[in-house]
C-alpha positions in Angstrom: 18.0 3.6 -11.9 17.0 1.8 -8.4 16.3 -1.7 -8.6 17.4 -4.6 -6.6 20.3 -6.4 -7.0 19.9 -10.1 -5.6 17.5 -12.1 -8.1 13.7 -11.8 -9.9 11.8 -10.2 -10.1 13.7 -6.6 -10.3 11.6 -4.1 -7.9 12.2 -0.6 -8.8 12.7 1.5 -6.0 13.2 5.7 -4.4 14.5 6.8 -1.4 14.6 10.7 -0.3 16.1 11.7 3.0 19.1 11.2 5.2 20.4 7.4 5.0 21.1 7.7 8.4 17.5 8.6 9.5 15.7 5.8 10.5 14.2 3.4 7.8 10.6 3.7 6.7 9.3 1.8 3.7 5.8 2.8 2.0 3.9 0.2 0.2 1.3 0.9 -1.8 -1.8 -0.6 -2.7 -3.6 -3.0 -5.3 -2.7 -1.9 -8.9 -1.2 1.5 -7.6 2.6 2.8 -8.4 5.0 4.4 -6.1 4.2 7.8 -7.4 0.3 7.3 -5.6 1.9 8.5 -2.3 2.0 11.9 -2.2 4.6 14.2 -2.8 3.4 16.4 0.1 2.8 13.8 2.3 6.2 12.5 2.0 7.9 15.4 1.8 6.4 15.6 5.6 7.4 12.4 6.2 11.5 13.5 5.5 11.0 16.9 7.5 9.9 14.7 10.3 13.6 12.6 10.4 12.7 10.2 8.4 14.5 8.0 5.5 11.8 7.0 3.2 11.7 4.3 0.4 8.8 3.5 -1.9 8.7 1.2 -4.5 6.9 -0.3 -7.3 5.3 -3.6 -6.4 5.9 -6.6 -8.8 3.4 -6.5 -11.7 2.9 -2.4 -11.9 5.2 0.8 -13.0 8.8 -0.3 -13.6 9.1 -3.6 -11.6 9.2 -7.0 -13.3 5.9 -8.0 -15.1 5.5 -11.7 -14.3 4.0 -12.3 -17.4 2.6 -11.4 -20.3 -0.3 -8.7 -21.1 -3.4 -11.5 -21.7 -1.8 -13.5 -19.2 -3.7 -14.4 -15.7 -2.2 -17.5 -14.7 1.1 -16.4 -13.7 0.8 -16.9 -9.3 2.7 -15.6 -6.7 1.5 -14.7 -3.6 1.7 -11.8 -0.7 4.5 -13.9 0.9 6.4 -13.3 -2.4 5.9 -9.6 -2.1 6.8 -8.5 1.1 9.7 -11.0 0.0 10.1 -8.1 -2.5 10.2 -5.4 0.2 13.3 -7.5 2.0 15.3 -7.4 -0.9 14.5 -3.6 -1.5 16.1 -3.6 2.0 18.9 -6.2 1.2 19.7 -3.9 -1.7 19.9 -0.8 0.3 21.8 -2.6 3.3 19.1 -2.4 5.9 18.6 -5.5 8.2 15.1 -3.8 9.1 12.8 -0.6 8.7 9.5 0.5 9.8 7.1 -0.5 7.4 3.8 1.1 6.7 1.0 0.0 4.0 -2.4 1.1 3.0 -4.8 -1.3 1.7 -2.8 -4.4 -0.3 -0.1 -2.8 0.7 -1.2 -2.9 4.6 -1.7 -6.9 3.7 1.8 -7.4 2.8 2.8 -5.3 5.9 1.3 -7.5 8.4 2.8 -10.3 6.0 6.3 -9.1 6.9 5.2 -9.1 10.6 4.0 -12.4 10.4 6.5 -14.0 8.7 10.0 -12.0 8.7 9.5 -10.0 12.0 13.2 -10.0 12.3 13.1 -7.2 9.2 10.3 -5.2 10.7 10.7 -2.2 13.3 7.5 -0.9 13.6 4.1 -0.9 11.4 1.7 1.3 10.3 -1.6 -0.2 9.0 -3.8 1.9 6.7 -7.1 0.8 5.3 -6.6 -2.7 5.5 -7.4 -6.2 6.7 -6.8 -9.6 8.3 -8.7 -11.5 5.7 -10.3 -10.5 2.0 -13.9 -11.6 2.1 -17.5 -10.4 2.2 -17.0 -10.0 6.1 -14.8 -6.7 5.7 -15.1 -6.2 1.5 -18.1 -3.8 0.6 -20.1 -5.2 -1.5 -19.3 -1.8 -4.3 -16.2 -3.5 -3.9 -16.8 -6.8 -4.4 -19.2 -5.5 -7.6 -16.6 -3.0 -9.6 -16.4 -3.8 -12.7 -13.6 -1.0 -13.1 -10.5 -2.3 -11.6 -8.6 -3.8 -14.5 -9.1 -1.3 -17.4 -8.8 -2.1 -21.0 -5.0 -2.4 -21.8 -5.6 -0.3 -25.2 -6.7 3.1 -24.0 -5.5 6.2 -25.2 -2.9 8.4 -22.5 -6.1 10.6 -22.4 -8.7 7.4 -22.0 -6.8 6.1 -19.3 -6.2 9.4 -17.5 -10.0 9.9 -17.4 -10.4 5.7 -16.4 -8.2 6.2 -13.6 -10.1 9.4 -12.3 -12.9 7.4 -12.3 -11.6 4.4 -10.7 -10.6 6.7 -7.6 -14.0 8.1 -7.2 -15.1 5.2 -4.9 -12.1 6.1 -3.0 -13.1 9.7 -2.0 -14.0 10.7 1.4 -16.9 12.5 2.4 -16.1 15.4 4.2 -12.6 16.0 2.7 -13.1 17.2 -1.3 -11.9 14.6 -4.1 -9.0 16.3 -5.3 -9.6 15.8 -9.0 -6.5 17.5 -10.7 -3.9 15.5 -8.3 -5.7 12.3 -8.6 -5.4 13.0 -12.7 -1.7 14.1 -12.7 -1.3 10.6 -10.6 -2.9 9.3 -13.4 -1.0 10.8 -16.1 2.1 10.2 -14.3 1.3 5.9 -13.9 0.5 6.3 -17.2 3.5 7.9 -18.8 6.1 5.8 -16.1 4.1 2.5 -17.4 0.6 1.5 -18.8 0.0 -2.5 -18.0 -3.0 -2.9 -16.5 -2.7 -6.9 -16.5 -0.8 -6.8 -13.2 -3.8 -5.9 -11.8 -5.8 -8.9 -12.5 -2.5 -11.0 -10.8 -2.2 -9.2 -7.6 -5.5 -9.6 -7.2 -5.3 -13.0 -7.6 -2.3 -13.4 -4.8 -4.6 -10.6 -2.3 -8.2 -12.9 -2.9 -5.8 -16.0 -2.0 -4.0 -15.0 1.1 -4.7 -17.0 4.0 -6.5 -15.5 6.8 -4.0 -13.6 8.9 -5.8 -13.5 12.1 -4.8 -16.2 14.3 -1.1 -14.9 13.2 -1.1 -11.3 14.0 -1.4 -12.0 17.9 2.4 -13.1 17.8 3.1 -9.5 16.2 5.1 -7.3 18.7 6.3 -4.2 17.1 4.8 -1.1 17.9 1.6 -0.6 15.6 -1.0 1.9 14.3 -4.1 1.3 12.2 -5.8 3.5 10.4 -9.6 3.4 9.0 -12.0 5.4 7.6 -15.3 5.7 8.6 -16.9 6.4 4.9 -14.5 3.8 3.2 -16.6 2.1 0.7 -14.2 -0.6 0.0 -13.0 -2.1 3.2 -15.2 -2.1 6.6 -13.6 0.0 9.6 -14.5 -3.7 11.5 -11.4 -5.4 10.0 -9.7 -2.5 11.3 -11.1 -2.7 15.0 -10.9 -6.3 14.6 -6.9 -6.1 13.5 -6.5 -3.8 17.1 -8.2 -5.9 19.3 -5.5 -8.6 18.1 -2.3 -7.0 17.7 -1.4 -6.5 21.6 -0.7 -2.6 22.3 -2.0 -1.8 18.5 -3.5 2.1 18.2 -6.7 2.7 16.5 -7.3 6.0 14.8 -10.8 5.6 13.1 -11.7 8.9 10.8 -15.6 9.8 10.3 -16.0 11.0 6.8 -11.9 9.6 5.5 -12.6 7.2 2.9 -10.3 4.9 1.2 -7.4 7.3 0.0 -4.7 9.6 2.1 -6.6 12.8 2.6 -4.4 15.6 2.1 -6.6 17.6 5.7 -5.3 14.4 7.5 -1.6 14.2 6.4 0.2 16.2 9.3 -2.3 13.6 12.1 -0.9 10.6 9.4 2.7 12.0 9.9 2.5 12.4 13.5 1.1 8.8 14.0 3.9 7.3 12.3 6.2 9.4 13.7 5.0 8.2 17.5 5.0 4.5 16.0 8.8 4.7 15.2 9.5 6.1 18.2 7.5 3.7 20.1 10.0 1.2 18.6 
């Protein structure tokens, strides 16, 4: 199996395409395993040249849990996970890749950028912000009482509790694909059920500092991506991340809400595509 080789914690990682192909790393979002990103969509993602890697962020599916199941204290921070992603990299022998992350995983993107341009080629920025607070959070968001659930559900129980943690999530012009977001479910569930990471990436996403005065020394080509129905994060941070980043594309989608619409995947392929190549 795929893990890093060069210290703790072990990060479980994929790759599918040529090695040869330029370099794009996926990184997924608060609580959410590798297997989140759609087959489909990267399946695309290879027929358009690419070499794509995912991984399992520290604290969920099978990389390191940093600490045990009724433990909250244990504290890293985003800093320590795009650390993560370098050694994913290290591993594979990549000095950098094109990175691209939605939500959380758009945070530790623009971490990397920040902090270890040298590693970064190119970013793509999904659903995502500067800074976590009331100024960009919804307040649905800021009022779930569903994101951590209980750690001893049924397979069936937490199949059902992760439909319904997606539902604020769905867009509203593009249908809420209930079957694929189960088998997602059903699939986190059977690779690894331990919902405590949860409560500790959040912990290290709520204490990140504010990005903002840092992302006007960012470079590399970049796209954003928002939503106009997302009922999590504000399209502002999005237009406020563009008018920042110097050269930085906006693509702003009325009725896409917080999730990778499968009618949008081919326009999500192509603006990555134009990104890398921009690079």
């Amino acid at each position: 199996m795929p893990y890093t080789e060069n210290g703790a914690p072990r990060i479980y990682f994929e790759t599918r395409g040529d090695p040869g192909n330029p370099p794009l790393v996926l990184i997924e979002g608060l609580g959410a395993q590798m297997v989140g990103w759609p087959e489909g969509f990267l399946n695309r993602l290879v027929d358009r040249g690419l070499y794509v890697i995912t991984l399992d962020n520290r604290d969920v599916g099978l990389s390191e849990m940093m600490g045990a199941p009724d433990d909250v204290s244990v504290a890293y921070s985003l800093s320590d996970m795009a650390g993560d992603v370098c050694r994913v990299l290290d591993t594979l022998g990549l000095a950098a890749a094109h990175i691209a992350g939605q939500s959380m995983g758009g945070a530790i993107a623009q971490t990397l950028g920040i902090e270890r341009p040298a590693r970064v080629l190119s970013l793509t920025l999904i659903y995502t912000a500067a800074v976590f607070d009331a100024t960009v959070i919804t307040e649905e968001a800021l009022g779930r009482k569903d994101l951590v659930p209980p750690a001893n559900l049924t397979r069936d129980e937490a199949i059902a509790s992760y439909v319904d943690s997606q539902r604020p999530c769905a867009s509203t012009i593009y249908p809420f694909d209930e079957s694929r977001v189960a088998e997602t479910g059903a699939r986190s569930f059977d690779r690894a059920y331990r919902p405590d990471g949860i409560v500790r990436q959040t912990s290290a996403v709520m204490s990140s500092p504010d990005r903002r005065p840092a992302l006007a020394a960012v470079t590399v080509p970049t796209a954003i991506i928002h939503g106009r129905a997302d009922r999590l994060i504000k399209e502002e941070a999005s237009i406020e991340m563009a008018t920042i980043i110097k050269g930085a594309e906006l693509h702003l989608y009325p009725g896409m809400g917080h999730v990778v619409a499968e009618p949008l995947w081919e326009d999500f392929v192509a603006i990555i595509a134009r990104t890398i190549r921009r690079a």
